[in-house]
LODO-707844 format. One line per 5 residues: number of its first residue (from 1); their letters; for each residue z, y, x of C-alpha. Coordinates in nm, 2 decimals, padded with zeros to 4 digits. Layout:
LODO-707844
NUM = a = Z/Y/X; ...
***
This chain:
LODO-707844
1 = xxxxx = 14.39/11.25/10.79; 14.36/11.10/11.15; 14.25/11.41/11.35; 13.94/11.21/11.51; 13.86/11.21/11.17
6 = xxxxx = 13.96/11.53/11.09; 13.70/11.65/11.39; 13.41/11.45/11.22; 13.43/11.60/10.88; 13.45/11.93/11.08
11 = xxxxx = 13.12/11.86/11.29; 12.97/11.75/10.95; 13.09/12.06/10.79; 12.93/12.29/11.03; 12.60/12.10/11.09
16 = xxxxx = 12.28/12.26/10.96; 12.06/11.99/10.65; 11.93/11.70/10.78; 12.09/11.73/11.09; 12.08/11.34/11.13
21 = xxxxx = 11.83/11.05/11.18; 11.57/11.18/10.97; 11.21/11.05/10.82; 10.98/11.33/10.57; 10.99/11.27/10.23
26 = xxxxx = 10.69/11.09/10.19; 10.62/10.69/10.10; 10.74/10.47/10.35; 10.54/10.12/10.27; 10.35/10.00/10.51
31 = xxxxx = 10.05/09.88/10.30; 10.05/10.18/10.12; 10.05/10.40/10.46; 09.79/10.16/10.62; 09.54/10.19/10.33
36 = xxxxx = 09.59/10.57/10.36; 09.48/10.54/10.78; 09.16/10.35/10.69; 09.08/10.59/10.44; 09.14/10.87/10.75
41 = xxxxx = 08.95/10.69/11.00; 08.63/10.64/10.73; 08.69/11.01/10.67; 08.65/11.09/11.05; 08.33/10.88/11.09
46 = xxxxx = 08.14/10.93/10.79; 08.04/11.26/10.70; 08.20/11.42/10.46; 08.16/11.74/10.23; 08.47/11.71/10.05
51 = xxxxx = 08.81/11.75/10.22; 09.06/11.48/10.30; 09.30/11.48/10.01; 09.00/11.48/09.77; 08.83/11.20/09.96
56 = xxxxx = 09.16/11.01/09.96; 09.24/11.08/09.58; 08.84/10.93/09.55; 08.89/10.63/09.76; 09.23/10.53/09.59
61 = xxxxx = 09.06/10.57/09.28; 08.80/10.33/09.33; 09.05/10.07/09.53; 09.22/10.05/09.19; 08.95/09.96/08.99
66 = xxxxx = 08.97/09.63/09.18; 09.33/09.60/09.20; 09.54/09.77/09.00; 09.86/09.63/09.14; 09.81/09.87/09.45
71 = xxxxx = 10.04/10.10/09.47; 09.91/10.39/09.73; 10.03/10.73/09.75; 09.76/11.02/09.65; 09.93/11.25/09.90
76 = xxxxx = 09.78/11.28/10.25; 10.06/11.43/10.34; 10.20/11.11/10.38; 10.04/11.02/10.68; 10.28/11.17/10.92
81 = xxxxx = 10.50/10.92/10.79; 10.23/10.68/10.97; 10.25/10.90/11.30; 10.64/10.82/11.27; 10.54/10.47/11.26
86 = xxxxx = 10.34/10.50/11.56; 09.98/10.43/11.30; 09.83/10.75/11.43; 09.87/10.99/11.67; 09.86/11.39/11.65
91 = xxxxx = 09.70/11.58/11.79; 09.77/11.90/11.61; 09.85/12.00/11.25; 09.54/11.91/11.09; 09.55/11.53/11.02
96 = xxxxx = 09.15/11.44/11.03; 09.23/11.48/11.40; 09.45/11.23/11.47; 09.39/10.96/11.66; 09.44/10.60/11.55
101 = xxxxx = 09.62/10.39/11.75; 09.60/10.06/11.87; 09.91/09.98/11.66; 09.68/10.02/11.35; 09.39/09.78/11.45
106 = xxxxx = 09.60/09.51/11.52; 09.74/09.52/11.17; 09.39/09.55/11.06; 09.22/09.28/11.26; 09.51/09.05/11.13
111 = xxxxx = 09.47/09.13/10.76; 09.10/09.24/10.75; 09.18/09.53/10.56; 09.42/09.40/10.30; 09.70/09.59/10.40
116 = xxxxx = 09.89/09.46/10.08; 09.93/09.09/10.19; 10.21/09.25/10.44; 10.32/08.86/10.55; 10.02/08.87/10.79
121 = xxxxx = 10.18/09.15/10.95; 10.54/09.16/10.89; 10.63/09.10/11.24; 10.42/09.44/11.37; 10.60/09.59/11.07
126 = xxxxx = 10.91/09.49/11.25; 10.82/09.58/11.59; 10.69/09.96/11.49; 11.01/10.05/11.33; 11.21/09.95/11.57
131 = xxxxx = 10.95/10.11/11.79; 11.12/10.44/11.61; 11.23/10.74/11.86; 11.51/11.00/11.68; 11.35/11.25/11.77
136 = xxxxx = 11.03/11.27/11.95; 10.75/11.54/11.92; 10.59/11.38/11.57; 10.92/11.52/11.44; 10.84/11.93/11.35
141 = xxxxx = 11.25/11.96/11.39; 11.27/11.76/11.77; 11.32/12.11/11.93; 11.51/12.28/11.64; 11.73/12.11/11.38
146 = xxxxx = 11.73/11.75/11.56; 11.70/11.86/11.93; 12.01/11.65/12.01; 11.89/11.34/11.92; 11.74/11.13/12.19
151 = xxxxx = 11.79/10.72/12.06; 11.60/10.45/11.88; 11.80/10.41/11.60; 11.76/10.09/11.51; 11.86/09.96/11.79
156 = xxxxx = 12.17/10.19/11.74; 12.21/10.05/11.45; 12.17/09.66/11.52; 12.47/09.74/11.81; 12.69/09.86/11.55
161 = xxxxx = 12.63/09.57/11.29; 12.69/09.32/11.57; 13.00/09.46/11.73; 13.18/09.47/11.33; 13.07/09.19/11.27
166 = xxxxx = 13.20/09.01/11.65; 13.55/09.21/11.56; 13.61/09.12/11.18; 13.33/08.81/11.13; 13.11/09.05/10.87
171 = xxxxx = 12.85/09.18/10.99; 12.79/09.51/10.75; 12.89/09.84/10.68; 12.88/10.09/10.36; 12.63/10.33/10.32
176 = xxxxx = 12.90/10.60/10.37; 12.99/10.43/10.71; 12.63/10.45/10.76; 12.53/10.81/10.64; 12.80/10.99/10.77
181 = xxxxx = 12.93/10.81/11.11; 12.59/10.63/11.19; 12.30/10.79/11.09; 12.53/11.16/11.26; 12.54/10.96/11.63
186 = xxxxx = 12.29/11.16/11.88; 12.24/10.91/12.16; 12.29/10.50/12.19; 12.58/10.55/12.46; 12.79/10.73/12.17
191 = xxxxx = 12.83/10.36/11.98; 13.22/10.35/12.12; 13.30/10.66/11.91; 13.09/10.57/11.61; 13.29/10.27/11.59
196 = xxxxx = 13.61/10.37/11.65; 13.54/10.64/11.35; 13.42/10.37/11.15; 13.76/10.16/11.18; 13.95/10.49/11.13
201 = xxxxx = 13.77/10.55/10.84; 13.84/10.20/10.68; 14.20/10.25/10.78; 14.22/10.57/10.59; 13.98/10.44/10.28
206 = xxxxx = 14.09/10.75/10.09; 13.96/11.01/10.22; 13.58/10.86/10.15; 13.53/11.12/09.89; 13.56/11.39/10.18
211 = xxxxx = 13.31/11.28/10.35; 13.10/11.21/10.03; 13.07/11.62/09.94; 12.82/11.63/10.21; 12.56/11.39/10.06
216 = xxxxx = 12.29/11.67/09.98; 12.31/11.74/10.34; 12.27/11.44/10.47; 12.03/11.24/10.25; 11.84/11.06/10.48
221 = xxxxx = 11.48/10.92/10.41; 11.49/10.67/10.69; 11.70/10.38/10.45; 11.35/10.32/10.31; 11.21/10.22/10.66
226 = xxxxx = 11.51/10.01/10.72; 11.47/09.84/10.41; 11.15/09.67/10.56; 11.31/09.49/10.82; 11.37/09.13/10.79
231 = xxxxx = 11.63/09.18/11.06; 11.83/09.35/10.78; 11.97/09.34/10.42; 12.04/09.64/10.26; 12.15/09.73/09.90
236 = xxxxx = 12.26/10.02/09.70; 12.59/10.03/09.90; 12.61/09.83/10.22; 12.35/09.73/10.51; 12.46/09.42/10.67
241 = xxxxx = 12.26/09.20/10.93; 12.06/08.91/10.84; 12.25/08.62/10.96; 11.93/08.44/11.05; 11.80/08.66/11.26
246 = xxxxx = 12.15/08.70/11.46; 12.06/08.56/11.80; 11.73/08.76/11.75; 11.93/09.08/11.71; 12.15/09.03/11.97
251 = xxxxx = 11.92/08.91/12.24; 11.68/09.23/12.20; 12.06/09.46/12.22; 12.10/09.24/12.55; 11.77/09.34/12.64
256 = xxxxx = 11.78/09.72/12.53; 12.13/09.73/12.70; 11.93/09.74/13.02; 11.80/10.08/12.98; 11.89/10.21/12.66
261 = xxxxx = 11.67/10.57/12.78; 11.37/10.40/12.87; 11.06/10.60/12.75; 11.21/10.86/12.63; 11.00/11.10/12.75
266 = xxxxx = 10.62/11.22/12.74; 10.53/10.89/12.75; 10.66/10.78/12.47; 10.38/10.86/12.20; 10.16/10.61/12.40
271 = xxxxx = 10.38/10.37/12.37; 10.49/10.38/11.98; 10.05/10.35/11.93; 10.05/10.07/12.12; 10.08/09.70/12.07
276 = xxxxx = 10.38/09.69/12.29; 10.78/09.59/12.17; 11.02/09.79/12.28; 11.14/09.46/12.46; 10.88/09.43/12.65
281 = xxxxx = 10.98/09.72/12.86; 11.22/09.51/13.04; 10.94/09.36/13.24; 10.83/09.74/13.40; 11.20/09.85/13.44
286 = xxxxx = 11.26/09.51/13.68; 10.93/09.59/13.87; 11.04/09.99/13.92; 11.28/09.83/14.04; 11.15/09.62/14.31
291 = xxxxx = 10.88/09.89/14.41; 11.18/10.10/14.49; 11.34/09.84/14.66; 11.02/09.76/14.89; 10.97/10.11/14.96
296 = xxxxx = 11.35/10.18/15.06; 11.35/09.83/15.28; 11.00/09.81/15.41; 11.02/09.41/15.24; 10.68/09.28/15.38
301 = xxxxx = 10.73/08.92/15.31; 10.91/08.81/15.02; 10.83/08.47/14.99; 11.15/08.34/15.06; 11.37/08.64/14.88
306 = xxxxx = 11.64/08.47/14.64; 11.69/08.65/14.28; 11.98/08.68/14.17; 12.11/08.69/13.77; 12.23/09.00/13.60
311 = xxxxx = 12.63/09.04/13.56; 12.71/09.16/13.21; 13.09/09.31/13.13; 13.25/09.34/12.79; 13.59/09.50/12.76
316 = xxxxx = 13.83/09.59/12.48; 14.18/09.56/12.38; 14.33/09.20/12.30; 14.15/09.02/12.00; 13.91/09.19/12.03
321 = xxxxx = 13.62/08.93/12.00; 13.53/08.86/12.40; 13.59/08.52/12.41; 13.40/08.45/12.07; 13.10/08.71/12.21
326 = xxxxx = 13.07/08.47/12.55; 13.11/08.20/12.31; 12.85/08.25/12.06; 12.60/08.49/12.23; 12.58/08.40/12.59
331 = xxxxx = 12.75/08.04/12.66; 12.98/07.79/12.47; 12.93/07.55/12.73; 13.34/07.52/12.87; 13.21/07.27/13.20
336 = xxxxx = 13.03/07.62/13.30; 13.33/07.84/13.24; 13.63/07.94/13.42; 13.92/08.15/13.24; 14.09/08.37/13.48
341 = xxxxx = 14.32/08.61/13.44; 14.36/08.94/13.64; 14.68/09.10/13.79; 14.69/09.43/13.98; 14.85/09.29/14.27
346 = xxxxx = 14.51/09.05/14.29; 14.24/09.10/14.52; 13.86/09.04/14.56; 13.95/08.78/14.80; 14.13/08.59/14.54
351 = xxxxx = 13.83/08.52/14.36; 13.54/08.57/14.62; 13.71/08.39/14.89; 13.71/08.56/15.25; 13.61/08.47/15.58
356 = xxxx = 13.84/08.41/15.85; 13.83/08.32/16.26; 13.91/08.02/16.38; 14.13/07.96/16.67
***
């Protein structure tokens, strides 16, 4: 076995259970986890004699008698599965004091309470999963088991889908890939390595069953949020992008690219409650930006300031998928290109120009 490989299995060997991108094992629909938030927040306002889990049991009850096709989970527990999803907020232990978030009342205001007609909402369903921090404080393990991981995995994951599929033209891996090499990766910057274990892995096909011995350690919950993503098909054995959402995906990449760490903090519990995408960040990152910028320069008039783009690099070894990336993702336009080709003997002035006195 490729040692690289050999180092992996090791790591996964001496990790502790559900040391990985994780999600409790509770229902993950988001109609059933909705109907279970209105059912809190009547709970909070109304008053009550019975506790929550009977007043839910009631309520689900009676919802059923009306429409039996509703499938809603009679656990309460369940609802931190909505705090993952950013459809309340904790405050403590006890769930009937959570808050609900703004994240919730848009979904409701756009359905008017019938959280099972999910097309009204499928595009906030998108935008709170991807929302999803591994691992913030609504995780009980962010300061044990998980402590390591700090990255929205999603976003992880939609960078790994894209660069296969720029490299081989199929944009998927298998669920081993994705259980053992993807769902083990701790931070976004890390993609390299996950990738270059994913081709070693292909290369050496064989030794799958090695890596398989550890699926009771691993069996990670968060496949059944992914599932919910248009962005994404996923089946019993691979998870492969959506081909009609690929300039989507890779746009919002571009995007995240920027700052892959932003709100990964304290702040970040406001932010997975609000209505806010995680692309919409980009806007505040550019104006820290220029605060800092006035502050350092004392700008008073920038009326006549000239913006300037944003350079992008992309490296790797020879047939690699560069060109076809430029091509496809950014511009395929050849009266706006220029191939050049570097040489270490080359210098800036061979492609900037220089300035030079006259005599």
């Amino acid at each position: 076995m490729n040692p690289i490989l050999q180092d992996k299995l090791q790591e996964l060997e001496n990790a502790q259970d559900y040391e990985c991108w994780y999600l409790v094992k509770q229902p993950t629909a988001f109609d059933s986890l909705c109907y279970l938030v209105s059912f809190l927040k009547d709970y909070k306002t109304e008053t009550i004699q019975s506790n929550l889990q009977d007043y839910i049991s009631a309520r689900i009850a009676n919802l059923k008698e009306t429409n039996e096709s509703i499938e809603i989970s009679n656990n309460y527990r369940a609802l931190r599965v909505a705090a993952f999803f950013g459809l309340i907020r904790m405050t403590s232990s006890k769930y009937d004091e959570a808050i609900i978030t703004d994240a919730y009342e848009e979904i409701n205001s756009k359905c008017n309470g019938a959280f099972e007609n999910t097309y009204l909402y499928e595009d906030i369903i998108q935008r709170q999963i991807e929302k999803m921090f591994i691992s913030s404080s609504v995780d009980e393990e962010y300061q044990g088991v998980r402590q390591h991981y700090r990255l929205y995995p999603v976003m992880l994951l939609y960078k790994i889908l894209l660069e296969i599929g720029h490299s081989t033209g199929n944009y998927s891996i298998t669920m081993t890939e994705y259980r053992y090499l993807v769902a083990t990766t701790k931070r976004f910057e890390d993609f390299l390595d996950t990738l270059l274990l994913i081709k070693l892995l292909r290369n050496e096909n064989h030794v799958v069953s090695e890596f398989e011995q550890f699926r009771s350690k691993f069996d990670n919950r968060l496949i059944q949020a992914l599932k919910q993503l248009p962005t994404l098909n996923i089946d019993r054995d691979n998870i492969a992008l959506n081909t009609n959402f690929l300039k989507e995906v890779a746009n919002k990449v571009f995007i995240f690219e920027e700052n892959p760490n932003v709100f990964a903090t304290e702040n970040y519990l406001d932010f997975l409650g609000s209505t806010r995408s995680l692309f919409d960040l980009k806007e505040d990152v550019t104006l820290d930006r220029e605060d800092s910028a006035r502050r350092k320069q004392d700008i008073k008039d920038e009326t006549n300031r000239i913006k300037g783009g944003i350079n992008t690099l992309l490296y790797g070894v020879p047939g690699s998928g560069k060109s076809f990336t430029i091509q496809t993702n950014y511009c395929d336009d050849f009266d706006l290109m220029e191939r050049v080709v570097f040489h270490p003997d080359y210098m800036n002035t061979d492609f900037v120009g220089q300035i030079l006195p006259t005599v």
